[in-house]
Each structure stands twice: as structure tokens, then as C-alpha cells.
N, C-alpha and C positions, 0 to 999 in steps of 0.2 A: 749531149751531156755538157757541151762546154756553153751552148747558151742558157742553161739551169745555171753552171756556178755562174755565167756574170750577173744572170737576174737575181741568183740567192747571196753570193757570197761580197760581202767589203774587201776590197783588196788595195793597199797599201804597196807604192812602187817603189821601189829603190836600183836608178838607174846607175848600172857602171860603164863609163866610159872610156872613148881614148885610144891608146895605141896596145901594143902586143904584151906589156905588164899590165895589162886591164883587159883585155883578153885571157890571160893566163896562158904561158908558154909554159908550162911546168911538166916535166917531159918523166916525172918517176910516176911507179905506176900507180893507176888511176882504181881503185877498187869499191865495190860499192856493196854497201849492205843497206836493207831497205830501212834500217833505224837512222843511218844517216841523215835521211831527210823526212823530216817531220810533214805529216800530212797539208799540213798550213803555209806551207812553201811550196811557191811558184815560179817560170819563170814565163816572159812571153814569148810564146814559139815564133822562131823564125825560118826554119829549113822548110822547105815543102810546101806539103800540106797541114803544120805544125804552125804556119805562120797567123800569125793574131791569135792565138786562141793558149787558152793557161795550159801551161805543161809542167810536170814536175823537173822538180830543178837536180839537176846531176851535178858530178864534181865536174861536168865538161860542159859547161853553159851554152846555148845558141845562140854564138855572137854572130855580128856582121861577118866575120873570116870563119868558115868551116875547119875545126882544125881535128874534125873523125880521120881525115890521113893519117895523125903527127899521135906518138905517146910511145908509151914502153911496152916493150913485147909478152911483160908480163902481166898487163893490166888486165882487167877483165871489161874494163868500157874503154870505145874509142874515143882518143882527144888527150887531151894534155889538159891540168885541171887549172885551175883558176881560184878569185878570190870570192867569186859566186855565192855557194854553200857555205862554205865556212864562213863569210860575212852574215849570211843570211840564217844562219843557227843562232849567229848572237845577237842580230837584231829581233827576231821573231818573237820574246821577253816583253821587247819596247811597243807594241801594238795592242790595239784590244782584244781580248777573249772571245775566241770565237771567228773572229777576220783572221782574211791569210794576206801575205807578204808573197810579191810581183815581184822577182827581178827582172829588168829591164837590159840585159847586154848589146852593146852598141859600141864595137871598138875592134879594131882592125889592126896589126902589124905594119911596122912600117909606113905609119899614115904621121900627117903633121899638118900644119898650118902653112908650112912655105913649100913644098914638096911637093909633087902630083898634081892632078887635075879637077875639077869641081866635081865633071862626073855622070853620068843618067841620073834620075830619079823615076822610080815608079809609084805613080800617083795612087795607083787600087792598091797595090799590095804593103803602101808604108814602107817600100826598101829601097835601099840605093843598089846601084848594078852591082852586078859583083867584082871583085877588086879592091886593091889600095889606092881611094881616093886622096882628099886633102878637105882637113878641117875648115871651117869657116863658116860664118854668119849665111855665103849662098851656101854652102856647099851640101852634096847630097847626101852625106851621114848625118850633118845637124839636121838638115829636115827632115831624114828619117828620126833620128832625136827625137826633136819638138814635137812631132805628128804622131806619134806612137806610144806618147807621155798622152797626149791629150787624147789620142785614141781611145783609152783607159780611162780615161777619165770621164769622156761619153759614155760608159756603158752603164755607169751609176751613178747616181748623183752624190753615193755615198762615197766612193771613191776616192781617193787623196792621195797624193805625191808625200812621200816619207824625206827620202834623199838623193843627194846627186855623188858620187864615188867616180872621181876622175884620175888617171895616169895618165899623161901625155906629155913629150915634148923632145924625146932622143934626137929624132931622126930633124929636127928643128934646130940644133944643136951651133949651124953655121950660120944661123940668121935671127940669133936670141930677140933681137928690139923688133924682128915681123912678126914672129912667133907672138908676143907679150899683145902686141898693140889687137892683132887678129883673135887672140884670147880674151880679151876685155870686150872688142866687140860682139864677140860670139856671147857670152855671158850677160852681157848689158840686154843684148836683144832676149835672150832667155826668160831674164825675171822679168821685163817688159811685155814680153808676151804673154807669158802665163797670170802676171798678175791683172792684167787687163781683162782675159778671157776666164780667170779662173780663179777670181778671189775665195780667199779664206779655205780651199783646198787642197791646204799644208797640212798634214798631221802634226801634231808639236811644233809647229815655226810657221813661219812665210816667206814668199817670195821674194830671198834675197843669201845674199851670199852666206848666210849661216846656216845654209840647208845644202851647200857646196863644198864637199872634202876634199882634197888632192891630196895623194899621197904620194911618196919618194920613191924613186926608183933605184934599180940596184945602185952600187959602189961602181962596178964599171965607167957607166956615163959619168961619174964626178970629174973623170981626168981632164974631160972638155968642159972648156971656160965656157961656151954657151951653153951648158945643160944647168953649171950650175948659176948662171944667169936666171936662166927661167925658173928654176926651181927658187932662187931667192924671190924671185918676184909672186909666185906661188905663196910664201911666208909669208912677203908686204901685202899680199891683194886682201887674204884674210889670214891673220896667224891664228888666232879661236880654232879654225877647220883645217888647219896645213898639220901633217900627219909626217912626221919623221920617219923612218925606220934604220934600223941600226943598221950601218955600213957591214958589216959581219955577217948577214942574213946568207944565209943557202942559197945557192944559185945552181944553175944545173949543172956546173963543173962538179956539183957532188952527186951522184944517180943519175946524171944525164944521160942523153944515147947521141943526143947533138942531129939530132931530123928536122926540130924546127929552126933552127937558125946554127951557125957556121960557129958563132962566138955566144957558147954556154954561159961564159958571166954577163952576157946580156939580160938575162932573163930568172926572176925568182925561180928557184927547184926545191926539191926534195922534200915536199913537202912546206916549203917556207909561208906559202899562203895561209896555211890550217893553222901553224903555229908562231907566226911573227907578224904576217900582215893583217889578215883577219880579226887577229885584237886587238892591235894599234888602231885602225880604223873604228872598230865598235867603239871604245872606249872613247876615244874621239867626239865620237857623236852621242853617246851618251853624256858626258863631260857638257854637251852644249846645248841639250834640253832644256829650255827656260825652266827655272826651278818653278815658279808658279803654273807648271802647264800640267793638265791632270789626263790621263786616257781613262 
């Protein structure tokens, strides 16, 4: 079945990245009805025997960190939910009729740029070991990244990279100017690479930073001068694709159970993804469609 949709179907990727608010630590409960997710929604499997191959997308995506342990005891799926689904309801509009929409999850807790170690990589499977590595141009989640974007994009020529959705930089916090400088190059090699190997296979854009969103992380981290370092610098790198969210947003100090991490305002909850982040973001990248671009 799954080499029928890559020979039949156009699939359109939209990768989220980054640390544990790109992950989704959202610890209320996770419920699913199968209207939730429209048939034309994907994500790329990563657990198992799920890996490479399209899977329908849940409120609890298949990131680099497993987090079936972590969620509320009255969910009916395991995991903690994310900005996944709900992102991927309001972009699915922006695609053509008929093709379905790839999310892409690729984003770990507790990971950063000056933090941890580079890491294994596994060459067959497009993964990096398991664990909280550290970001960077080598490191073994950007080449899971890169390799698993362009994997996708082997499989049909019709294929196209939509957007990139990034969270990162908490745990980076004590070393804002390593953080920035290892962000740029990660990024610079990005469009560098893809536009060399993969012109004109942007849906609505190209290969460059207006096809890269970051969005804000809770209120908590504002209190350290390196978060909001980086995140100012997130605004200067592109302010078009830099994505606010209101300091007020639900965090899991409201519905939380406190299983994924110790300190609950660390982490969007109670639903904040479905109803704060998910359309800050769409709107976002809607807003930066080239007016003249047609699907």
C-alpha cells in the first residue's frame, strides 16, 4: 500500500522542528475522532517498522523523542499532543486538490545547539540514535533533517517541500551568540543544499528563508536574557516568518499531570497548540504566499 501512495499520490512536506515546544509536550488529554484528520493528511513514519513510509498523522506525531510513555490518563491515544494536526488542518486549504500534505516531525526535548553531543547517525534508516543530541550543521538530527526532506522528495518528481516550522533555543539559553551563530549555519547549509540539488521544488516559494517560520516559545523562558536573545535574533534573521505568540498562552500549569518535564510553564498545554499556536503559525505563512503564486 504505501509504495502505491508514493507512485500515486503528490505529497507536499511541512517539516516541524527543534526542541520539546516542536515536539509537543502538551500533557491534557489527547482524544481522537477520525473527522479530525482528513484523509489527505500525513505524517512520515518514524517508530519501527512505520519508518519512511506515510502514516496518518495523530494529535501525537512521530518525532525523533517517543513520547507514547508521557500524556493524561484520560486520553484515549498515547503521547502528549503537539502543533502537528492542528497546523496541518489549516494548511491542507493551501495545497492542490487532490495531493496530500507530509508532516515531517524532527525535534527532541531538551536538544540545542551548544548542549549535548553530535551523536550516531543511521545511514539505511534516515535516523539519528536515540536520545537528546545537539543541533548543528554536523550533527545527527540536521542529517536526519536534510536526508528525510530529500528522501521525499526521491520518491516523485512531483513532490515539493511546502514549509519549514521551527521551536528551538531554551535549553541554549547560557550561550545565546553559539546558539545564533550555529543557527545561521545550519540554515545557510539548508537552502544551500536543497537549492543545488532540488531547484524549483518549493510549492508557493523557494529555497530561502521565507519558507522558514519560528515560532515563540512560552512566557516562562522570557525571564532569561539568552532566550530572549535568540528569539530577538529569530525576528532580525526573518521578521516576514518570525511568529509571536501571546505571552498568556496555556501552558500545562492548566490540565497538566507534570510527567513530561518537572516545570509545567515550560511547555504549551491545555490545548494551546489547537487554539493559539496552530493559527498564529498558519496565518503566518499564509500572509507570505507570494501574491502572484497560483496552485
Amino acid at each position: 500500500m504505501n509504495d502505491t501512495l508514493w507512485r500515486d499520490t503528490v505529497f507536499h512536506i511541512v517539516c516541524v522542528a527543534g526542541q520539546s515546544n516542536a515536539v509537543g509536550f502538551d500533557e491534557s488529554p489527547a482524544n481522537f475522532r477520525p473527522e479530525d484528520a482528513p484523509a489527505r493528511i500525513f505524517q512520515l513514519g518514524y517508530w519501527g517498522e512505520d519508518n519512511l513510509k506515510p502514516r496518518p498523522l495523530l494529535p501525537c506525531a512521530q518525532n525523533f523523542q517517543d513520547m507514547r510513555p508521557y500524556g493524561h490518563p484520560d486520553s484515549t491515544l498515547a503521547g502528549a499532543k503537539g502543533v502537528h494536526l492542528p497546523l496541518a488542518r489549516r494548511l491542507l486549504p493551501l495545497i492542490p486538490s487532490g495531493d496530500a500534505l507530509l508532516i515531517l516531525p524532527c525535534a527532541y526535548g531538551g536538544t540545542g545547539f551548544t548542549v549535548n553531543e553530535i551523536g550516531p547517525y543511521d545511514d539505511q534508516a534516515l535516523r539519528p540514535a536515540s536520545g537528546a543530541w545537539r543541533w548543528g550543521v554536523s550533527s545527527n538530527y540536521y542529517r536526519a533533517l536534510r536526508d528525510r526532506i530529500a528522501w521525499v522528495l526521491d520518491q516523485n518528481p512531483e513532490n515539493r517541500f511546502f514549509r519549514m516550522v521551527w521551536c528551538q533555543g531554551e535549553h541554549d539559553k547560557d550561550a545565546p551568540d553559539a546558539q545564533i551563530a550555529a543557527f545561521d549555519e545550519m540554515t545557510a547549509d539548508f537552502f544551500s543544499f536543497f537549492s543545488a540539488r532540488y531547484p524549483g521544488r518549493v510549492l508557493l516559494g523557494d529555497w530561502n528563508r521565507s519558507v522558514w517560520f519560528n515560532y515563540e516559545t512560552t512566557a516562562y523562558w522570557y525571564q532569561f536574557p539568552g532566550c530572549r536573545r535568540i528569539w530577538s535574533h529569530y525576528r532580525a534573521w526573518s521578521p516576514d516568518t518570525y511568529v509571536p505568540i501571546p505571552r498568556d498562552t496555556d501552558t500545562n500549569a492548566v490540565g497538566g499531570t507534570g510527567l513530561t518535564a518537572r516545570v509545567r510553564e515550560a511547555h504549551f498545554g491545555n490545548g494551546a497548540f489547537e487554539t493559539v499556536v496552530a493559527p498564529a503559525v498558519a496565518a503566518c505563512i499564509v500572509k507570505n504566499i507570494p501574491a502572484d503564486s497560483k496552485i
